[in-house]
N, C-alpha and C positions, 0 to 999 in steps of 0.2 A: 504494500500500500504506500502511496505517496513519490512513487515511479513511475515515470512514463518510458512503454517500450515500441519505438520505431513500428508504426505502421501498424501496433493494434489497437483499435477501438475500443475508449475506456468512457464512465462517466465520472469526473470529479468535483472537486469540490474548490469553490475559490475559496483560501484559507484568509488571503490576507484582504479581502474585499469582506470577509466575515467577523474577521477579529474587526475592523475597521467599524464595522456597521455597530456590534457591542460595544465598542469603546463610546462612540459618538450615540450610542442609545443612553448609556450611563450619563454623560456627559449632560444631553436634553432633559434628563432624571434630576439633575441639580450637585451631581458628583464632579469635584473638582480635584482629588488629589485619589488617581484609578491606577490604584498597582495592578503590576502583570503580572505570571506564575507560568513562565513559558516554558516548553517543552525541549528536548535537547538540543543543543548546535549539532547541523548536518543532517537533521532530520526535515525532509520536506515538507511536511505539514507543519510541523511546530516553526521554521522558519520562515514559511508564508504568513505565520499569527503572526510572529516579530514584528515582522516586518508593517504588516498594517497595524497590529499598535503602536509600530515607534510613528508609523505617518499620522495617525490619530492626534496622537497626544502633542505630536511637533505641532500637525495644522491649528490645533484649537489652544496653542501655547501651555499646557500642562507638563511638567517633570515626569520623564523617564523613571520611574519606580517598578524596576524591576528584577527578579531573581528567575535564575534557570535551575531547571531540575528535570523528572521525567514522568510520562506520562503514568502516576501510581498516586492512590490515596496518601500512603507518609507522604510521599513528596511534596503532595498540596500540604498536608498539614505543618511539616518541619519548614519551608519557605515561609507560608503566613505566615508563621510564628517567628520568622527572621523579621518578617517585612514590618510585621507589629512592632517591634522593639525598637527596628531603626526609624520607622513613620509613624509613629502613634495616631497621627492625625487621619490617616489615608482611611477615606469613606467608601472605597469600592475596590474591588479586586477583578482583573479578569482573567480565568484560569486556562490553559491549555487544552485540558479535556474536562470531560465531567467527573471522571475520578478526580482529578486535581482539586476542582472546586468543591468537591464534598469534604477533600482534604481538609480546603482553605475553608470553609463553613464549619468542621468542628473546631480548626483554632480562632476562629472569632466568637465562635462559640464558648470554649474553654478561657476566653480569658475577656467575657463577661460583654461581649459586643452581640447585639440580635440582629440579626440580617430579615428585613434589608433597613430597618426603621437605623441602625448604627453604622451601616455597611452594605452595600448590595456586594453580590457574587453573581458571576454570570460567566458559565462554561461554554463549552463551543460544542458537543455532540449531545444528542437526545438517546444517552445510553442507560444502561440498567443503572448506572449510579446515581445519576440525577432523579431516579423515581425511589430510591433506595435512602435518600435524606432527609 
């Protein structure tokens, strides 16, 4: 997944026109300080996210707040939990996948934030995690 191979017919997904549209939905939501929880360098999907959050948050003049890790619940959880300590302020997250974001939704959870009335969180797939939180 996240290959494309010479001459066969695939259906994909725009990642970085996606992450884009979450960022700038949080954004229209009244979210001003929108960490990322991005997926690994070199990986084709998580670096089409990069890439359209880092154009998001440049267009609409917002800081770059973000950590990389990999597409797994710890990983959202151990990042949020970096990104909390170093941005205490940061009112939205947007995570890699939906594991990530369940990750990132029990540490704002564990350290007493409610999403979304404290924080939104907003993943990029419609997987068994996101129905699992």
């Amino acid at each position: 997944m996240g290959t494309r191979a010479p001459a066969v017919p695939f259906v994909g997904v725009d990642n970085a026109g996606g992450a884009y549209a979450a960022v700038r939905h949080l954004f229209d939501t009244g979210r001003r300080r929108i960490a990322a929880l991005h997926g690994p360098r070199g990986h084709t999907d998580a670096d089409g996210r990069r890439d359209g959050y880092r154009r998001a948050v440049h267009e609409l003049g917002l800081p770059d707040l973000a950590e990389t890790g990999v597409f797994h619940r710890d990983s959202g959880y151990d990042l949020a939990g970096r990104l909390l300590h170093r941005e205490p302020a940061l009112d939205a997250i947007f995570a890699a996948s939906d594991a990530v974001a369940a990750g990132a939704m029990q540490a704002l959870a564990d350290a007493g934030r409610r999403v979304p009335r404290a924080g939104g969180c907003r993943g990029t797939w419609r997987s068994w995690a996101s129905t699992t939180v």
